[in-house]
C-alpha positions in Angstrom: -0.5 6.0 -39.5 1.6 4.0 -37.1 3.1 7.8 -35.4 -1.0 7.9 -34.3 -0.9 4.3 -32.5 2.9 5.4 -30.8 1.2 8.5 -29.6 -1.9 7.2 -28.9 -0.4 4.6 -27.2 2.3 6.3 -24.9 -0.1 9.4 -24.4 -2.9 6.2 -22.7 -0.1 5.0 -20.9 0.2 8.2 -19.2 -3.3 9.0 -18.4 -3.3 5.1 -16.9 -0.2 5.6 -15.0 -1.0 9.3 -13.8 -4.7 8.3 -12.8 -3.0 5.7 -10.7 -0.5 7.8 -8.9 -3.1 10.4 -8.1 -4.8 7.6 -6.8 -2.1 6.5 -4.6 -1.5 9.9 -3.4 -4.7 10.8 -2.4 -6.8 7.6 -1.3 -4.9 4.2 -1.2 -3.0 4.8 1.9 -5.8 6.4 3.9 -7.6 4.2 6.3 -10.7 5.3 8.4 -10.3 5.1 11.8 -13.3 3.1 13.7 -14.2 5.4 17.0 -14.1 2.2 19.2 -10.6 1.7 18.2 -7.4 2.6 20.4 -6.8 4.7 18.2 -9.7 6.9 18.3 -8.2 7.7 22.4 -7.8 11.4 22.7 -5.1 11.9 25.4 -3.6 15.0 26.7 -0.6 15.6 28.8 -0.5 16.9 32.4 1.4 19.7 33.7 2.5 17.0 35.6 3.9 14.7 32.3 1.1 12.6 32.6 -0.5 11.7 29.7 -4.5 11.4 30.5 -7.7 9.8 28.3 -10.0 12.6 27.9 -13.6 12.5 26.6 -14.0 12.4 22.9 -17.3 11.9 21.2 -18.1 11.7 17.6 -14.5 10.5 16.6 -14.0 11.2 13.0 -10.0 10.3 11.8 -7.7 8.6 9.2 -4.2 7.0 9.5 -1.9 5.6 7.1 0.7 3.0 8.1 3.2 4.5 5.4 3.7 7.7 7.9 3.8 9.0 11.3 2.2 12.1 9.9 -0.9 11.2 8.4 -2.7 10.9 11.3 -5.8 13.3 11.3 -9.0 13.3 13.7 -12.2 15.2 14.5 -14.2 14.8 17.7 -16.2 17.3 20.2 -15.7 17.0 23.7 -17.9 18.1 27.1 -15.2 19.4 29.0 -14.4 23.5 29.4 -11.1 25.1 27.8 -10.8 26.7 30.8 -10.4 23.4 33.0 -7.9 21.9 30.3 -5.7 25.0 30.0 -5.4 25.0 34.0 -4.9 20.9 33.8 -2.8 20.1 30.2 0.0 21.2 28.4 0.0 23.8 25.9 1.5 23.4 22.5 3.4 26.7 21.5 4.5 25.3 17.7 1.2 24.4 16.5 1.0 23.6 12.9 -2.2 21.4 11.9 -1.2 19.3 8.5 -3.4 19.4 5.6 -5.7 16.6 5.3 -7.0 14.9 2.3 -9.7 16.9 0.7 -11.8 14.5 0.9 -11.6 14.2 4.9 -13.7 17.4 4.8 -14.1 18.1 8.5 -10.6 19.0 9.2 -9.7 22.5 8.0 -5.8 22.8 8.7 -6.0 26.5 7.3 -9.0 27.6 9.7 -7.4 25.7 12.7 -4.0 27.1 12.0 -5.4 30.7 12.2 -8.0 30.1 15.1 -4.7 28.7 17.0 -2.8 31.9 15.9 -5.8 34.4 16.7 -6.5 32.6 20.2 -9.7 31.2 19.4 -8.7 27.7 19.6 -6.1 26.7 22.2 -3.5 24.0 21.1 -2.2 21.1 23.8 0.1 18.4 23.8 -1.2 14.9 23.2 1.4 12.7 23.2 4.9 13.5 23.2 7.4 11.3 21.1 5.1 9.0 20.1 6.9 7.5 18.1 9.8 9.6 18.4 10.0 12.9 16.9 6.7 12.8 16.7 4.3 14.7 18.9 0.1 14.7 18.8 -1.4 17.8 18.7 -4.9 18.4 19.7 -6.7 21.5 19.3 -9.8 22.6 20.6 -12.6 25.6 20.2 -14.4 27.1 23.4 -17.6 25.3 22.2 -15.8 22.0 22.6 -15.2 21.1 18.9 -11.7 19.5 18.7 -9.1 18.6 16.1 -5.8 16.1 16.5 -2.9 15.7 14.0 0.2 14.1 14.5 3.4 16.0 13.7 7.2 16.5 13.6 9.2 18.2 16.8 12.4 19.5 17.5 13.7 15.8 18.2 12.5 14.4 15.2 13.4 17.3 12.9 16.8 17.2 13.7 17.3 13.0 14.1 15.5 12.7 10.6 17.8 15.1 8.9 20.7 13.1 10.1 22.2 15.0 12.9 22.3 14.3 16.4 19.1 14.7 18.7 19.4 18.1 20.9 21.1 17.9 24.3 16.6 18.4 25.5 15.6 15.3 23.5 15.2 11.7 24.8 17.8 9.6 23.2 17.2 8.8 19.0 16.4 5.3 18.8 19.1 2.8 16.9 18.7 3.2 13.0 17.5 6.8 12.6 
């Protein structure tokens, strides 16, 4: 009789502690981002290195302060792919991070293969901001657009614990 409470007992502790860190994983970090927020600024780098606001309407995006990378947004914007590809940097290593399921308007999957297939055109956000990390911003012919924060070069190397490469800014003390 007392094998039933044990088991019952360690086998509720589980579900408790497992519900919790699902929890954790998936929703306790994430914070919405308001669209009047500096954060909700779309910006896109120059040809030039100059990083520009651009128009950004209906701003849908999380953040989480526990990482760099968690940064996801959806927006539409007026202006034609054709004037940003003659204005902004393209991004040639494009790779949207998964979002939350639950932050059902970014598709990382669909993105990833519109950017690979041509029909959506990647650009450089911001560069190194923070460093190693760049934002990407993607965005379809019919002005639907998608941001995401990830890793470069810089970063990729610094955060393994090597030196940055000979092209990178300087790592910053502590990393």
């Amino acid at each position: 009789m007392n094998g039933k409470f044990v088991a019952g007992g360690i086998v509720l502790t589980a579900i408790v502690f497992g519900a919790g860190l699902y929890y954790s994983q998936i929703y306790a970090y994430y914070k919405p981002i308001d669209a009047n927020a500096p954060a909700a600024t779309v910006r896109l780098t120059t040809f030039d290195g100059v990083t520009e606001d651009i128009l950004a309407e209906n701003f849908n995006g999380i953040d989480a302060d526990t990482s760099p990378i968690k940064f996801r947004a959806c927006f539409t914007t007026p202006l034609s792919l054709p004037m940003m590809t003659e204005t902004f940097k393209p991004y040639t290593d494009a790779a949207p991070l998964v979002a939350q399921k639950w932050f059902d308007c970014f598709d990382a999957g669909r993105i990833g293969a519109d950017i690979e297939a041509g029909t959506a055109v990647a650009f450089l956000g911001e560069e190194n901001a923070p460093y190693g990390i760049d934002r990407v911003v993607a965005v379809y012919p019919n002005g639907r657009g998608y941001a995401w924060n990830q890793i470069n070069h810089c970063g990729a190397a610094v955060f393994d614990g090597d030196p940055a490469p000979a092209d990178c800014p300087p790592a910053p003390e502590g990393n």
